[in-house]
Backbone as CSV, one residue per row, in Angstrom:
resi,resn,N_x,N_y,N_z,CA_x,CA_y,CA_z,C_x,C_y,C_z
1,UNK,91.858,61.542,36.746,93.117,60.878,37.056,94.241,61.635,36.352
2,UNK,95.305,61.982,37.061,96.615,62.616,36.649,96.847,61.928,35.145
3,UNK,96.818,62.810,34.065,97.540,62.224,32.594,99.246,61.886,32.952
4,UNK,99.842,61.842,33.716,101.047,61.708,34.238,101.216,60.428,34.404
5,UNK,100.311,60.329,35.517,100.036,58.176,36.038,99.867,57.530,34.475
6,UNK,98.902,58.353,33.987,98.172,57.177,33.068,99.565,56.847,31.660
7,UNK,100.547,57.930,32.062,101.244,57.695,31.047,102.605,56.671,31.175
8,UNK,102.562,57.128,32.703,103.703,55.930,33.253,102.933,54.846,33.198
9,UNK,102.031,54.526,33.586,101.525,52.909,33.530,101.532,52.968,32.190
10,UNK,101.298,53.449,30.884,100.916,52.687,29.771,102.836,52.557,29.178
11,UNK,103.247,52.912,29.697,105.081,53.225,29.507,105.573,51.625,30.067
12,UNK,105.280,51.170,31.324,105.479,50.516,32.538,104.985,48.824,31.387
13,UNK,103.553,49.327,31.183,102.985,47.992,30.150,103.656,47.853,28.629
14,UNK,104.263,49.064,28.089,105.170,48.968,27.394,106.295,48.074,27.505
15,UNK,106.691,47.906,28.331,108.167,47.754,28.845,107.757,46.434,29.188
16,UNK,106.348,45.754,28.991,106.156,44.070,29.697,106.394,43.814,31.202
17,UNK,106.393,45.753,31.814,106.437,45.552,33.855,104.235,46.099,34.000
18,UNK,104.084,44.588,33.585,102.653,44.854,34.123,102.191,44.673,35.617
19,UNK,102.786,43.922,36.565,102.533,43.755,37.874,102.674,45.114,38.225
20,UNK,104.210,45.662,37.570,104.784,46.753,38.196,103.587,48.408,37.577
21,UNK,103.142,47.630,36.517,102.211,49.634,36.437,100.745,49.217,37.069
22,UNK,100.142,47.669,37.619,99.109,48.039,38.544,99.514,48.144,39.884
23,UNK,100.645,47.870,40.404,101.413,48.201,41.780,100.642,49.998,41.591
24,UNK,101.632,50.889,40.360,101.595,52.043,40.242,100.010,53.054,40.445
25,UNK,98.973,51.655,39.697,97.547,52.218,40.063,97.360,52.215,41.313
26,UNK,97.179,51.098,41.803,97.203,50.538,43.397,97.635,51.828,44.590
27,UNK,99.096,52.121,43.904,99.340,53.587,44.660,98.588,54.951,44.640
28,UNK,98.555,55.214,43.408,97.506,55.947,43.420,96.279,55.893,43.682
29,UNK,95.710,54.847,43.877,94.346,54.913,44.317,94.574,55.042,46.097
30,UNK,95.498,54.534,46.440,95.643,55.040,47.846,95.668,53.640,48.626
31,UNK,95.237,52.446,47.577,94.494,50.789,47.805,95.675,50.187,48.027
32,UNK,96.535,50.663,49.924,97.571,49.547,50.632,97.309,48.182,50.227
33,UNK,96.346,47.781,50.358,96.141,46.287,50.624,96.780,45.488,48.997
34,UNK,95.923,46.142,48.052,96.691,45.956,46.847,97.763,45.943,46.274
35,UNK,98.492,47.178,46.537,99.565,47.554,46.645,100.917,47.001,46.872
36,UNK,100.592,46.262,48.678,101.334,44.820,49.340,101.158,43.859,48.575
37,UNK,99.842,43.258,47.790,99.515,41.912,47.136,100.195,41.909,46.154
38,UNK,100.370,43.350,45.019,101.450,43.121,44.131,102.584,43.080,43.981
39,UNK,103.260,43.854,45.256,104.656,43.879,45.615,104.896,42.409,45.803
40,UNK,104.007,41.564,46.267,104.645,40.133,46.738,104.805,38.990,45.503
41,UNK,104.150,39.635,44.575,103.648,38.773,43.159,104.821,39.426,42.582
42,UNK,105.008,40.636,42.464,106.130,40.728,41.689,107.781,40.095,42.316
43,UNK,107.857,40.335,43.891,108.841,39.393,44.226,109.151,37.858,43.863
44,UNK,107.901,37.490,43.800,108.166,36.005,43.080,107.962,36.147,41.317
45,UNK,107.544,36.956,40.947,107.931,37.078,39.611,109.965,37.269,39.515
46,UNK,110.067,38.003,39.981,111.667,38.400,39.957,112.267,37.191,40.601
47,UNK,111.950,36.347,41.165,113.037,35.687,41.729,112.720,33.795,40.823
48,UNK,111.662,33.827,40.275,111.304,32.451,39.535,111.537,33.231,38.087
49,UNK,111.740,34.406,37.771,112.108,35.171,36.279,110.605,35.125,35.215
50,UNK,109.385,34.869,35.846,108.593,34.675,35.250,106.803,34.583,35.886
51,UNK,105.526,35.228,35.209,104.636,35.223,36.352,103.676,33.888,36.230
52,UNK,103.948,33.001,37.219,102.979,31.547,37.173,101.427,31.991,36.870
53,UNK,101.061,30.711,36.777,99.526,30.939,36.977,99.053,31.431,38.108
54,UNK,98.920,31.140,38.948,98.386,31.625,40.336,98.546,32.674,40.238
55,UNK,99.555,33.107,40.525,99.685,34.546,40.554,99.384,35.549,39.344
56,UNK,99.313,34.846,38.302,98.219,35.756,37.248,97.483,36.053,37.667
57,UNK,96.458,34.750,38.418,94.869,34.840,38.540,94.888,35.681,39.796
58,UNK,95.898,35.781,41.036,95.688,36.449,41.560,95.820,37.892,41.264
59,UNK,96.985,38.681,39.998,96.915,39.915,39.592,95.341,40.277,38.855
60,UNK,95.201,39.358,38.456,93.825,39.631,37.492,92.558,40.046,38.598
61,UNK,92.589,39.409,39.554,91.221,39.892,40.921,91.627,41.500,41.183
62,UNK,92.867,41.092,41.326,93.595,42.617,42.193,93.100,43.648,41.030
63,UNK,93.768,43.256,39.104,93.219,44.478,38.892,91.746,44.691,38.454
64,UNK,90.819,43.631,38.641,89.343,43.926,38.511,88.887,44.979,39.781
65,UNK,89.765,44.597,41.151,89.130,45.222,42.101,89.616,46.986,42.076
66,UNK,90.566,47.382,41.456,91.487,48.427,40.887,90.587,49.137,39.865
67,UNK,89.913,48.447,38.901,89.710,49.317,37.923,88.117,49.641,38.136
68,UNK,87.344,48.716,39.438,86.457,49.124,39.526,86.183,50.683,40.639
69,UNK,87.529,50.510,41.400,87.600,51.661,41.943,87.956,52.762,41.399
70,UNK,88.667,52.843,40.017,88.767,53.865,39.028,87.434,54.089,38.472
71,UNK,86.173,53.368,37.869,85.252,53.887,37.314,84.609,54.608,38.610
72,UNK,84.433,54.359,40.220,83.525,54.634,41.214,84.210,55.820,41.184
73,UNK,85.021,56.091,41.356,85.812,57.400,41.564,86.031,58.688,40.321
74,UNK,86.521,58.074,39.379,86.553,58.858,38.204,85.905,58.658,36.988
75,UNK,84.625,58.142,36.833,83.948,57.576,35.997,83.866,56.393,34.822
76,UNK,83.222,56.332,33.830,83.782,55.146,32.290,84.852,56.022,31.643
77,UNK,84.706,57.148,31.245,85.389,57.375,30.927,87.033,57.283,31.219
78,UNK,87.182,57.717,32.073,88.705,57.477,32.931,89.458,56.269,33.274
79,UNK,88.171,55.177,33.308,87.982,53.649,33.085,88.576,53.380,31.976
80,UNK,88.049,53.790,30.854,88.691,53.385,29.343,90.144,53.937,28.991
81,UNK,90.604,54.757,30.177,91.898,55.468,29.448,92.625,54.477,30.441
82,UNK,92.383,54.027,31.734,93.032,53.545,32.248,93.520,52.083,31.745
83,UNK,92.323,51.364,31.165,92.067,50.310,30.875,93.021,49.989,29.446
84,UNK,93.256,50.831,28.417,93.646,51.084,27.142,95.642,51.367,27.883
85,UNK,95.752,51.950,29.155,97.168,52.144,29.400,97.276,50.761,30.092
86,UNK,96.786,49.902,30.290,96.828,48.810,31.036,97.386,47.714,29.662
């Protein structure tokens, strides 16, 4: 995985825009479907100023299904760097 991504997402989780740096995985993995699911979570994050429950639990599926496509693809290792910028 690009040390580039992994540095904007851990920048992105810096900054408390966590919807916004697994949007950023989501893109890079190429995973549309995800991608749309967080764009819509973060719209209602921005417009209620805050992320409800639901939509936690729904970011939390999105990024289990995200980081399991990072270990299938780029191994544990790449897993743990991703996971640690998360």
């Amino acid at each position: 995985m690009n040390p580039v991504i992994l540095s904007k997402i851990a920048k992105l989780t810096n900054d408390n825009e966590h919807t916004i740096a697994r949007l950023l995985l989501a893109k890079h993995l190429g995973d549309t479907k995800a991608a749309e699911e967080l764009r819509a979570i973060q719209r209602t994050q921005e417009t209620i100023g805050y992320i409800d429950q639901i939509n936690l639990a729904r970011r939390s599926k999105i990024e289990a299904r995200l980081l399991a496509q990072v270990e299938a693809l780029h191994g544990k290792t790449v897993l743990a760097g991703v996971i640690a910028a998360l």
